[in-house]
KOLRO-27447 format. One record per atom (N, C-alpha, C): x, y, z. Coordinates in pm, whole numbers, padded with zeros to 5 digits, always signed. Example, Ala and Ser with C-alpha at 12.3 -4.5 7.8 and 13.67 -1.06 7.14 Angstrom:
+01319-00569+00780/+01230-00450+00780/+01320-00330+00780/+01285-00225+00708/+01367-00106+00714/+01290+00003+00787/
***
This chain:
+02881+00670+00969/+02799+00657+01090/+02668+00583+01057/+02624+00498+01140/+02526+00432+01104/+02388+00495+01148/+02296+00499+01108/+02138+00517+01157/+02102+00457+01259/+02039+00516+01373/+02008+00432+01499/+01853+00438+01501/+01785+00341+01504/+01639+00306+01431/+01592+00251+01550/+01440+00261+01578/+01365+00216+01667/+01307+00147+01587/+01262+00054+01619/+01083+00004+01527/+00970-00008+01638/+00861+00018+01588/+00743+00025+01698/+00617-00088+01627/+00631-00191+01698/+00548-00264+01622/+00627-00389+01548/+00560-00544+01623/+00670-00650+01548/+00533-00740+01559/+00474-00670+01455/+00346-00820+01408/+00441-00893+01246/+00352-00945+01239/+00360-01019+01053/+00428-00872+00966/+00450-00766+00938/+00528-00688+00888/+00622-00607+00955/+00579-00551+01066/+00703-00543+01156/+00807-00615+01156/+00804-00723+01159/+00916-00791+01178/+00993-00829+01027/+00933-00811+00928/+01006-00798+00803/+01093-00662+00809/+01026-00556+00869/+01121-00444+00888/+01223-00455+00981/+01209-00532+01073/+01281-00539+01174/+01436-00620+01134/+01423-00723+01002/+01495-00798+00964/+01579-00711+00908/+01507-00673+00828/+01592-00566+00710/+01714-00464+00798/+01650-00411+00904/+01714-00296+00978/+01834-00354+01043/+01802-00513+01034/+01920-00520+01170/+02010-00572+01086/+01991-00622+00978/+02094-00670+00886/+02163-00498+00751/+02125-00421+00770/+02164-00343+00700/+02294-00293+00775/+02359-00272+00665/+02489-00228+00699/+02547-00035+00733/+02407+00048+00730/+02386+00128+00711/+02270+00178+00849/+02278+00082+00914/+02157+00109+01018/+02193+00010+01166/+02153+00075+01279/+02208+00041+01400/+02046+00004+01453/+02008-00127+01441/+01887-00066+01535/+01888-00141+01686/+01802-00035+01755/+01882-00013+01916/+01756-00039+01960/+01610-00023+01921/+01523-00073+02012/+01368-00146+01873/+01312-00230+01965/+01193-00303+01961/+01074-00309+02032/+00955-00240+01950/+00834-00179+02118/+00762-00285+02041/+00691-00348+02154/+00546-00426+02088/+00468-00427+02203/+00339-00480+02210/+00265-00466+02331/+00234-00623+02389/+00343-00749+02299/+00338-00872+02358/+00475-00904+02365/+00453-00904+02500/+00640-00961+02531/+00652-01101+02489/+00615-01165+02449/+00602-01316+02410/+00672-01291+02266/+00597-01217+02174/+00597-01153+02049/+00772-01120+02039/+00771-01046+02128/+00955-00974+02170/+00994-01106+02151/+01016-01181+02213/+01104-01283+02261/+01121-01359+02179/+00990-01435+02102/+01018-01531+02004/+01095-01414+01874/+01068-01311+01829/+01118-01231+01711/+01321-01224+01733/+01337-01215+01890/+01480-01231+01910/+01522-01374+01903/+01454-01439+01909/+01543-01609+01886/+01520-01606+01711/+01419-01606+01653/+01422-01577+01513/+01520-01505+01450/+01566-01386+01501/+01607-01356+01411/+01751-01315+01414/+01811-01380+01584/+01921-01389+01638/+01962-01227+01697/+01895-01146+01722/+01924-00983+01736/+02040-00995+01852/+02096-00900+01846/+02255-00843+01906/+02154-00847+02067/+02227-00842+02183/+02151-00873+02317/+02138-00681+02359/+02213-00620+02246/+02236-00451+02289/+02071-00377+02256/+02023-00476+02173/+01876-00412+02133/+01758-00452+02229/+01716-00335+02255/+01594-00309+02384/+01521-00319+02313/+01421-00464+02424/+01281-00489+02368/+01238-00446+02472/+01071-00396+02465/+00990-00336+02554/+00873-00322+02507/+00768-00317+02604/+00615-00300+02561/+00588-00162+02580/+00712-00089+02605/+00654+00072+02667/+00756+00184+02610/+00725+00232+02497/+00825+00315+02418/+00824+00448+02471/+00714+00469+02592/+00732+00633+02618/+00842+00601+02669/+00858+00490+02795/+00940+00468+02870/+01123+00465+02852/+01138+00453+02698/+01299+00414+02689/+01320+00550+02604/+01236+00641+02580/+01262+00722+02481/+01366+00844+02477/+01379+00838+02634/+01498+00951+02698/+01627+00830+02721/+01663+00720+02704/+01717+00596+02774/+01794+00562+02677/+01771+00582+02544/+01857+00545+02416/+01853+00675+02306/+01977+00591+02280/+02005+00718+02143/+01958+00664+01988/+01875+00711+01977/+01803+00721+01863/+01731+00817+01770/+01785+00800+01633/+01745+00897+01532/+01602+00905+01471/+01550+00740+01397/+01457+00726+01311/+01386+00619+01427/+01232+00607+01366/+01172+00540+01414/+01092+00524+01316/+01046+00340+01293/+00973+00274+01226/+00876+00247+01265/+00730+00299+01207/+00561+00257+01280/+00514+00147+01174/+00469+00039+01284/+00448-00075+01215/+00318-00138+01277/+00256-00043+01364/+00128-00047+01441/+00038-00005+01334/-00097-00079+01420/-00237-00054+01368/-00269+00071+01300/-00302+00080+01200/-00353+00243+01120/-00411+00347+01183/-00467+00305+01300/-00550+00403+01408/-00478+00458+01495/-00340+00408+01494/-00285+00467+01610/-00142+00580+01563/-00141+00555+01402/-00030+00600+01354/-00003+00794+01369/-00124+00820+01385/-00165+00964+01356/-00070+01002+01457/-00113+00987+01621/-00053+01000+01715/+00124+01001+01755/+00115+00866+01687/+00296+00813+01715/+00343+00893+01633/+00297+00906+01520/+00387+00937+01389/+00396+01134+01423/+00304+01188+01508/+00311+01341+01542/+00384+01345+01701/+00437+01280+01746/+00490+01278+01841/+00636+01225+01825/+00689+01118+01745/+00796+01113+01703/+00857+01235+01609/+00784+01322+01544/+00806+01420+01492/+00865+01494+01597/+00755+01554+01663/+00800+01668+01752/+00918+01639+01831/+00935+01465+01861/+01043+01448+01928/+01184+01466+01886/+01158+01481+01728/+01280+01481+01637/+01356+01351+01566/+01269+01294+01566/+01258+01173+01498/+01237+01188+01334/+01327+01121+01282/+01258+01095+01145/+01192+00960+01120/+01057+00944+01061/+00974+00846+01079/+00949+00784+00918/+01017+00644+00911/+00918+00556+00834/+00820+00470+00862/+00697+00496+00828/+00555+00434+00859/+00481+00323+00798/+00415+00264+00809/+00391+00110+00711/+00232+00189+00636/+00221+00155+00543/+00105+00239+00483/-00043+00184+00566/-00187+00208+00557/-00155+00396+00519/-00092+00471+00624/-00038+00593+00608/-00006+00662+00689/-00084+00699+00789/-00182+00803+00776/-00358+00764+00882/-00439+00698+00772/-00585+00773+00877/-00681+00720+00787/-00775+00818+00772/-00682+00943+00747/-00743+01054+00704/-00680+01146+00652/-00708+01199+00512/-00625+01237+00431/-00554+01411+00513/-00649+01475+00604/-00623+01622+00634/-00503+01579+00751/-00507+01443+00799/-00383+01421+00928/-00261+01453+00869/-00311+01363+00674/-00182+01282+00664/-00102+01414+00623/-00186+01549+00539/-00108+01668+00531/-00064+01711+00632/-00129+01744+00751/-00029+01770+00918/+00064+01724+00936/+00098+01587+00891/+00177+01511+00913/+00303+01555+00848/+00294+01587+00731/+00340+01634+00624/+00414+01777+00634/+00330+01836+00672/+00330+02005+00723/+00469+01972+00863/+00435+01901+00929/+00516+01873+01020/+00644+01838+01050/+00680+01743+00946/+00810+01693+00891/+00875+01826+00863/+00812+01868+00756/+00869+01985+00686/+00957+02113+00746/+00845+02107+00869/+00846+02192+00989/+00987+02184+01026/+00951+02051+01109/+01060+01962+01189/+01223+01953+01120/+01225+01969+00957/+01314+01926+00910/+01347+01827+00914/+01277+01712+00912/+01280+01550+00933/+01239+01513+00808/+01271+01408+00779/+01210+01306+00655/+01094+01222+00697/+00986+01211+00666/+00874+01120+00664/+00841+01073+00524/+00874+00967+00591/+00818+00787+00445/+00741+00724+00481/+00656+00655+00359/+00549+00577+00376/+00630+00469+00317/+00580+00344+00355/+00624+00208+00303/+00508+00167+00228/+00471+00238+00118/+00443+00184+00019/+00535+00107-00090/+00560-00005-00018/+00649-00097-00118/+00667-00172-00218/+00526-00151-00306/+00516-00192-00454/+00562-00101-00535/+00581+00027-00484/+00636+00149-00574/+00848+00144-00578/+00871+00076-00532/+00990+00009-00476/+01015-00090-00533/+00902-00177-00613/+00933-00362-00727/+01007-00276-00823/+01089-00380-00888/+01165-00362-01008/+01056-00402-01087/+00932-00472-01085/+00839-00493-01190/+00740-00387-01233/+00731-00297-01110/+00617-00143-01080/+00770-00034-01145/+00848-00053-01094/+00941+00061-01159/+00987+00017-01327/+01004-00128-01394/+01008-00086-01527/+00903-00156-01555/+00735-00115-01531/+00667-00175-01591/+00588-00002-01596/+00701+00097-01532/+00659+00228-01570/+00687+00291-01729/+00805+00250-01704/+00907+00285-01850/+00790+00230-01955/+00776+00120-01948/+00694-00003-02063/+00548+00120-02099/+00489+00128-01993/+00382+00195-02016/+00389+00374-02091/+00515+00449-02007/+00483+00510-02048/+00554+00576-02201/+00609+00453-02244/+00699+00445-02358/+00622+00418-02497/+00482+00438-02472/+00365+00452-02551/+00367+00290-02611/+00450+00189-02602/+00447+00084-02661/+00307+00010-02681/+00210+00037-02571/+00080-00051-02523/-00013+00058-02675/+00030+00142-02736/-00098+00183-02828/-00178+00300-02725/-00311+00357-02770/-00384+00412-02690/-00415+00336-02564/-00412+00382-02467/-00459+00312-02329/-00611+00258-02352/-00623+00127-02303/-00768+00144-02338/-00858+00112-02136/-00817-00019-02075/-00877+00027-01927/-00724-00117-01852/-00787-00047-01783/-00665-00124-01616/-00757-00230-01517/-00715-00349-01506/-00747-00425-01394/-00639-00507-01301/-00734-00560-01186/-00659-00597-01086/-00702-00657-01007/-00642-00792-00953/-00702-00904-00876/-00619-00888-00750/-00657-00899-00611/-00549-00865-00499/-00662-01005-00395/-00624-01077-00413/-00762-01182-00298/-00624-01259-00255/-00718-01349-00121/-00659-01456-00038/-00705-01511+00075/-00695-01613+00176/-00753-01664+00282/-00652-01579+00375/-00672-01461+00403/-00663-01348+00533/-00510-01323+00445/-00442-01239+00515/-00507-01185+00656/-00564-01107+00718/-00694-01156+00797/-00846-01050+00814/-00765-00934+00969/-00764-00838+00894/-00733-00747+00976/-00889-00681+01078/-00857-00618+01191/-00958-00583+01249/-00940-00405+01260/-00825-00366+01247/-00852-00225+01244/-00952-00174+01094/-00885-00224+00996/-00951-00155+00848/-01029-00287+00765/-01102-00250+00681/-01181-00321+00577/-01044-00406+00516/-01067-00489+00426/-00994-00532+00293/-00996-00373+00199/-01052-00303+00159/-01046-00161+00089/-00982-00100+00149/-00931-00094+00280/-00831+00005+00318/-00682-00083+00347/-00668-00226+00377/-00564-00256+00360/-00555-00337+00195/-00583-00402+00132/-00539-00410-00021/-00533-00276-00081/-00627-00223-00126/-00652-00147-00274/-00541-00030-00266/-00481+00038-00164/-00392+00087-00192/-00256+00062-00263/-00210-00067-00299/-00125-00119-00340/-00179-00104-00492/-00302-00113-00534/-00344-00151-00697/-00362+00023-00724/-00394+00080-00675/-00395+00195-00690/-00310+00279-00715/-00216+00293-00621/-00036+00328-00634/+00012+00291-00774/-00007+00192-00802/+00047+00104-00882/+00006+00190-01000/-00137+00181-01014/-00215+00200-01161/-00174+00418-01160/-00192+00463-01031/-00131+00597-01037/+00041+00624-01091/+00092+00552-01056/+00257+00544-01107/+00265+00491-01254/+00226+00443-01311/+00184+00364-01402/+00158+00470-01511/+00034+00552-01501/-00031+00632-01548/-00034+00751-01554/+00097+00817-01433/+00127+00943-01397/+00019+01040-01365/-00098+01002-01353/-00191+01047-01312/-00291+00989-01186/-00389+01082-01082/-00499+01079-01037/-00600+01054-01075/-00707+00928-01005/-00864+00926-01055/-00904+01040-01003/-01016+01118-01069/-01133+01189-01061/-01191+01175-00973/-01278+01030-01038/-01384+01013-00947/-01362+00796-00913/-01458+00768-00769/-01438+00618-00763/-01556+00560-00748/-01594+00457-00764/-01688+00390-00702/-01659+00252-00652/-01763+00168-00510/-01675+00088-00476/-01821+00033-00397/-01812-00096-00453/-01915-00180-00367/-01842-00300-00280/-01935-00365-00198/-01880-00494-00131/-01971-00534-00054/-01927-00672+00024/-02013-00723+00140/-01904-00755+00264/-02037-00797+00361/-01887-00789+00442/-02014-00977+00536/-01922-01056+00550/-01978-01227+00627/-01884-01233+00734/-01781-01208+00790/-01705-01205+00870/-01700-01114+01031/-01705-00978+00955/-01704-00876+01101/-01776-00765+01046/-01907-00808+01093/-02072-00725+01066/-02057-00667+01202/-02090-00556+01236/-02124-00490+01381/-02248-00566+01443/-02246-00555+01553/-02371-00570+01589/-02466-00465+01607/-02609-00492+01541/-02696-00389+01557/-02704-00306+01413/-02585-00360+01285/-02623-00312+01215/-02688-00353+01110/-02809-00263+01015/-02889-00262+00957/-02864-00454+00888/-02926-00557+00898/-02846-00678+00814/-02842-00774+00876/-02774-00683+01038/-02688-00833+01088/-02764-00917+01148/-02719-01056+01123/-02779-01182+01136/-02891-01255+01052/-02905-01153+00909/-02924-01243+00798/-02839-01339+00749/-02911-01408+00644/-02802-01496+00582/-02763-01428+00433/-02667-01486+00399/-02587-01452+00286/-02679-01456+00165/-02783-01464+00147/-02855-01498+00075/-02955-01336+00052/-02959-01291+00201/-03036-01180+00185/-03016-01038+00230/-02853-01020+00243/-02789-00948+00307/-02751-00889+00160/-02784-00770+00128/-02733-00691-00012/-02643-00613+00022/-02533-00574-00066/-02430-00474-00063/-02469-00325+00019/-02569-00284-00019/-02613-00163+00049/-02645-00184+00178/-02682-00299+00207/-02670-00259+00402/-02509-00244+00429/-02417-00261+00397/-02284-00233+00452/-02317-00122+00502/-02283-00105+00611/-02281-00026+00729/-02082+00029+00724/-02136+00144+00811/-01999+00253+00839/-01889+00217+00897/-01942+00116+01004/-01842+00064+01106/-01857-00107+01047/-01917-00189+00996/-01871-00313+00916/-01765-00336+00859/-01623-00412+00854/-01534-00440+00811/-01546-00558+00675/-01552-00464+00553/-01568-00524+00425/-01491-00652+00356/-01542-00743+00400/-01429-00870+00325/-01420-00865+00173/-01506-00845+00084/-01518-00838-00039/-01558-00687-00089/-01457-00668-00169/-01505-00500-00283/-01449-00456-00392/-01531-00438-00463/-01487-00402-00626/-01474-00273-00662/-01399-00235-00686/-01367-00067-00704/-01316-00027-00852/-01385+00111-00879/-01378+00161-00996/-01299+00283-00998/-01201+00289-01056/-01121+00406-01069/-01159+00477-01195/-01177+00598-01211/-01171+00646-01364/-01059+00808-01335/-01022+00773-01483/-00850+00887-01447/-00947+01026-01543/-00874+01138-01542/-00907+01222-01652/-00918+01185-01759/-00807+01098-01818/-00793+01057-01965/-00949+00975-02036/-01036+00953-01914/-01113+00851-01919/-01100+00705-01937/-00983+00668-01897/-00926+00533-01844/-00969+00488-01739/-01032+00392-01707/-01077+00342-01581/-01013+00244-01545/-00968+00194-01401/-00967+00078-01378/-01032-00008-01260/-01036-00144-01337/-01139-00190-01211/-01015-00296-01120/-01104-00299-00989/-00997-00399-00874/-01073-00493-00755/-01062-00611-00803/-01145-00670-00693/-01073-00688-00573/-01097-00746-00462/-01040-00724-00337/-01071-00841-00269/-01031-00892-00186/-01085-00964-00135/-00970-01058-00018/-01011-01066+00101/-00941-01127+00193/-01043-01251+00220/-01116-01326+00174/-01154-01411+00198/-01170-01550+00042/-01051-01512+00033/-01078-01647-00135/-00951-01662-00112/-00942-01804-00102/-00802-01907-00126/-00780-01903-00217/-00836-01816-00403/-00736-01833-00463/-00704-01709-00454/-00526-01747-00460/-00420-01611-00392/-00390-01586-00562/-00475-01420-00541/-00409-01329-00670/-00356-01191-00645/-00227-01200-00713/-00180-01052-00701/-00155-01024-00856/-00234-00979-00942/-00257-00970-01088/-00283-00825-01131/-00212-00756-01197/-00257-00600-01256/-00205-00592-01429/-00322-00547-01463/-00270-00536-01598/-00300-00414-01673/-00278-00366-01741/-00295-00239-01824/-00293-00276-01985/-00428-00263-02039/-00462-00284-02155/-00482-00178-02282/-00389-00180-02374/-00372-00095-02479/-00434-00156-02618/-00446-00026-02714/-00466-00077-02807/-00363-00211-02918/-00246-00198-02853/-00124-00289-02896/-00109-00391-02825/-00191-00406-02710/-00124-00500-02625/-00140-00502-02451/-00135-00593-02367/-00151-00580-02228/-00030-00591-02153/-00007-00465-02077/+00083-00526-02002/+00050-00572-01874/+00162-00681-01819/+00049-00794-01686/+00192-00766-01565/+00151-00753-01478/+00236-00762-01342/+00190-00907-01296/+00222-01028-01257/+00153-01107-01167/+00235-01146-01056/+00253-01094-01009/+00356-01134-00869/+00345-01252-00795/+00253-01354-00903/+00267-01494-00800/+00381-01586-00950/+00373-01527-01051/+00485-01549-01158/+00642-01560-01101/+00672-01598-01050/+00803-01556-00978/+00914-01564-01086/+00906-01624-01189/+01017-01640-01320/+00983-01532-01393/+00866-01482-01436/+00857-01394-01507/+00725-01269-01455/+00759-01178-01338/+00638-01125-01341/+00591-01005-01398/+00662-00947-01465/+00593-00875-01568/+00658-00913-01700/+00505-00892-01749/+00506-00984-01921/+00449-00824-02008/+00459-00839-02146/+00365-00772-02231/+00345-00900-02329/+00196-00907-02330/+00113-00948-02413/+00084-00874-02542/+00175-00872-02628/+00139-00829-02756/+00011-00915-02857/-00040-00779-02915/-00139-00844-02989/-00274-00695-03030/-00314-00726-03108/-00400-00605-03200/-00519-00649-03314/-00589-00561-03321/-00661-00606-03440/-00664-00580-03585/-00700-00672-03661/-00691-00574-03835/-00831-00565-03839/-00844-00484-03917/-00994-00492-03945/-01004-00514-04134/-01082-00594-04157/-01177-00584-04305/-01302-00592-04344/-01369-00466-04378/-01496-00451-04335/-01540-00473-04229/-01622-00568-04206/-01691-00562-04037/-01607-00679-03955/-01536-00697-04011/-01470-00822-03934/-01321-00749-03902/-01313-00833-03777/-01198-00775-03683/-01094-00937-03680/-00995-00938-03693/-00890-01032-03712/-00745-01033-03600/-00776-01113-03500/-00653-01060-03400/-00502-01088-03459/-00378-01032-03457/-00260-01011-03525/-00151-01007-03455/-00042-01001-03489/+00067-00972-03423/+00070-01056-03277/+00019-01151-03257/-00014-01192-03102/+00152-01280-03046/+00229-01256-02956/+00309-01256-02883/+00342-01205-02768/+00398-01310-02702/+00413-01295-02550/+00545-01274-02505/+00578-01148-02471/+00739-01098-02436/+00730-01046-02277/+00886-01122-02221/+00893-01145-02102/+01013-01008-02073/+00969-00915-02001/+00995-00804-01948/+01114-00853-01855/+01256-00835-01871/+01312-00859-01798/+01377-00723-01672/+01333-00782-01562/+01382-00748-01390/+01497-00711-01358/+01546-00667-01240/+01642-00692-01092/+01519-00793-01025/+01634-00864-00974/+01588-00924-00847/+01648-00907-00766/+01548-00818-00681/+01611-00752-00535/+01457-00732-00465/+01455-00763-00369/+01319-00752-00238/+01312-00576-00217/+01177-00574-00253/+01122-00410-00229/+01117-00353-00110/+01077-00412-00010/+01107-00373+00106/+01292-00368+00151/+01349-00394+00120/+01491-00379+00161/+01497-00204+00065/+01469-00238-00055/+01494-00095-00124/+01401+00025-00001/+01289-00042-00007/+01221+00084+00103/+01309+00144+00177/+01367+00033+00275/+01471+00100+00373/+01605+00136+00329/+01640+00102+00233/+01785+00146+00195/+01748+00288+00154/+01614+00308+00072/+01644+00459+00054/+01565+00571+00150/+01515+00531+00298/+01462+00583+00379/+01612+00595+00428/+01702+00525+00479/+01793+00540+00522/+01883+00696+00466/+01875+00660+00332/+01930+00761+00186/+01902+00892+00239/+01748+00874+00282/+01678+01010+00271/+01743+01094+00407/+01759+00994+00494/+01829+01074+00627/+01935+01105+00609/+02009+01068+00524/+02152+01098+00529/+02162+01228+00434/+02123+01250+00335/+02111+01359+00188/+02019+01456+00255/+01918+01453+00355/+01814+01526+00444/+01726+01600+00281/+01707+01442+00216/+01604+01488+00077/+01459+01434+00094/+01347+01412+00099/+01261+01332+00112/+01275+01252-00017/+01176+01159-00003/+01188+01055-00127/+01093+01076-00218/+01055+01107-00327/+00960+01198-00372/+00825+01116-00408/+00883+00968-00421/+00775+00843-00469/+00707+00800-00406/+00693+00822-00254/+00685+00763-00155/+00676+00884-00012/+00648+00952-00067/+00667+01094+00033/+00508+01100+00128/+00533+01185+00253/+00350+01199+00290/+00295+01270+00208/+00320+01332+00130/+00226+01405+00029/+00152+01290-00034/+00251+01178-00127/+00168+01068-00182/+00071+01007-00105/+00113+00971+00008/+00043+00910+00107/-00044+00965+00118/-00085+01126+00114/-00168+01202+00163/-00317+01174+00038/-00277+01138-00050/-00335+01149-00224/-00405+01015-00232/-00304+00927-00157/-00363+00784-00200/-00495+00768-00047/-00494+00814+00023/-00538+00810+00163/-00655+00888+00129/-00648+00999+00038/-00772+01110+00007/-00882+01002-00114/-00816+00920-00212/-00880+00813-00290/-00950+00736-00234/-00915+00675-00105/-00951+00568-00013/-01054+00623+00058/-01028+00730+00105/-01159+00776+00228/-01292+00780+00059/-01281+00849-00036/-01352+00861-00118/-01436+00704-00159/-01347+00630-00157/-01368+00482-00213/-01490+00473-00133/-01441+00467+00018/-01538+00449+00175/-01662+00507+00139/-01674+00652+00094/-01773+00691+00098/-01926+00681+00013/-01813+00623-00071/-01906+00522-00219/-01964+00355-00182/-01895+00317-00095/-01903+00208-00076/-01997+00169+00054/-02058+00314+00140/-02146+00323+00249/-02249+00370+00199/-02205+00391+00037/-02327+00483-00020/-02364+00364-00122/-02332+00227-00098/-02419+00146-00256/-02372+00114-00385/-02238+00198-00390/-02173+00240-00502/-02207+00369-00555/-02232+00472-00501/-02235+00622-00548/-02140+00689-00634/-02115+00709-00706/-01993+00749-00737/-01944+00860-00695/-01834+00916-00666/-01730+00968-00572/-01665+01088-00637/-01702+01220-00670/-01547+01284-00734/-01476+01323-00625/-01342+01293-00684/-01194+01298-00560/-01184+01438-00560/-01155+01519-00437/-01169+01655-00433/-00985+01656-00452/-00918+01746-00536/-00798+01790-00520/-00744+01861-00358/-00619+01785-00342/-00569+01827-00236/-00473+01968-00278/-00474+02036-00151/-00393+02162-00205/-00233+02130-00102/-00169+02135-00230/-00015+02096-00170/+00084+02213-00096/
***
């Protein structure tokens, strides 16, 4: 029997989900909500959809009208809280596009709720889903890299400038996930500066200086941050740093993890080889340090698209009625509790942040 899937939401990622669903062999999907019928229309000549799938701008409206199991949220972060507790109660099992909210106590309700419900709830955090994030876990935690020594990460590009969240709430969760899976551990504590030249509020403390005299600390609460640098530090006292940025044409998606043996590098604009280990170490004689062993070994992949895995094993999860444990609202709930923390460092100047433990 196949899965009968709604999706709610057909912007620029919506509609990557929307592809996936209708081509899976494992999934029926029966409807399409967006709030631009234009949007509807061109996504069905694109992508050739069966004429049986209902498009509509009004999902209360078809929700008694079709038979449907799961539903996919692919809407704005502000609105997910709502949909995603109402498809619950409706008996829906829900996969959501990250973050889940934008508040870590929803995302446990949320959580609490499923549980309730006996439904599966997934986050589409889909870097935890690369074949380069899943054996660039093994690599790391196979002690090969030496003592850990710190983690970085480049995530920039010319947009796309979202208007619900900062660049810190739509990038850094991806480098974060990453460096948490990676590391099998939680930061402590964060810190996180930025500016924001694009979408300044009006009226706040700044606006309508020039770039010249506008300092990081006027970022304001409600300012949408184009640029921010964030500091993670784990228990181990491993830190890592992550710049951000939705406004630089040069496009980097770069993470690396640096050991005493060696770095390992994710670069996902590498498309032949994106995760590498950089071997290499020092000798020492007397005060002089001598670099050694230096070689560059190419980590070999699957090549298979992470988002298809997302849904193949959201699908999984409905059928086995297991949640997915990598990708669960609990995670969501953890990475969402980091982020509000990030925020609060980052309205504060760079304050630094300790992450309060969530109780599971």
């Amino acid at each position: 029997m196949k899965t009968k899937i709604a999706v709610l939401g057909a912007g620029r990622w919506g509609t990557h989900l929307v592809r996936n669903f209708a081509s899976h062999p494992d999934a029926q999907l029966v409807a399409v909500v967006d709030s631009s019928r234009e949007r509807l229309t061109q996504l069905k000549e694109r992508l050739n959809l069966n004429d049986n799938v209902v498009l509509t701008d009004n999902w209360q409206s078809i929700q008694s009208q079709i038979e449907c199991e799961a539903v996919v949220i692919a809407t704005p972060a502000v609105t997910h809280y709502a949909l995603i507790q109402d498809a619950l109660q409706q008996g829906f099992h829900v996969l959501a596009e990250k973050p889940l909210t934008l508040d870590a106590a929803e995302c446990q309700q949320l959580s609490d709720l499923a549980r309730q419900q006996q439904r599966q709830l997934m986050v589409d955090h889909t870097y935890l889903f690369h074949p380069a994030v899943e054996q660039g876990k093994a690599v790391v935690q196979s002690g090969c890299l030496g003592d850990l020594r710190y983690g970085y990460a480049a995530r920039t590009n010319l947009g796309p400038v979202r208007q619900d969240v900062d660049a810190l709430w739509d990038l850094a969760i991806h480098d974060i996930a990453i460096f948490n899976t990676w590391l099998g551990e939680q930061p402590v504590q964060v810190q996180a500066t930025g500016r924001v030249w694009l979408q300044r509020q009006e009226g706040s403390v700044g606006a309508g200086l020039t770039d010249n005299v506008t300092p990081p600390a006027l970022l304001q609460e409600h300012d949408l941050a184009d640029f921010v640098y964030v500091i993670l530090t784990y228990p181990t006292g491993f830190q890592a740093y992550i710049h951000l940025c939705w406004l630089n044409p040069d496009k980097q998606r770069r993470l690396g993890v640096v050991g005493s043996q060696g770095t390992l590098i994710f670069d996902e604009m590498q498309n032949d080889a994106p995760l590498t280990l950089q071997h290499g170490y020092f000798e020492q004689s007397g005060d002089v340090f001598t670099p050694a062993g230096l070689r560059r070994e190419v980590i070999e992949i699957e090549r298979r698209e992470p988002l298809a895995q997302v849904c193949d094993r959201f699908l999984q999860s409905i059928r086995d009625n297991q949640p997915v444990s990598v990708s669960s609202g609990w995670v969501a709930a953890q990475l969402v509790n980091i982020l509000s923390c990030l925020s609060q460092s980052l309205h504060q100047g760079g304050t630094p942040i300790k992450v309060p433990q969530l109780a599971e």
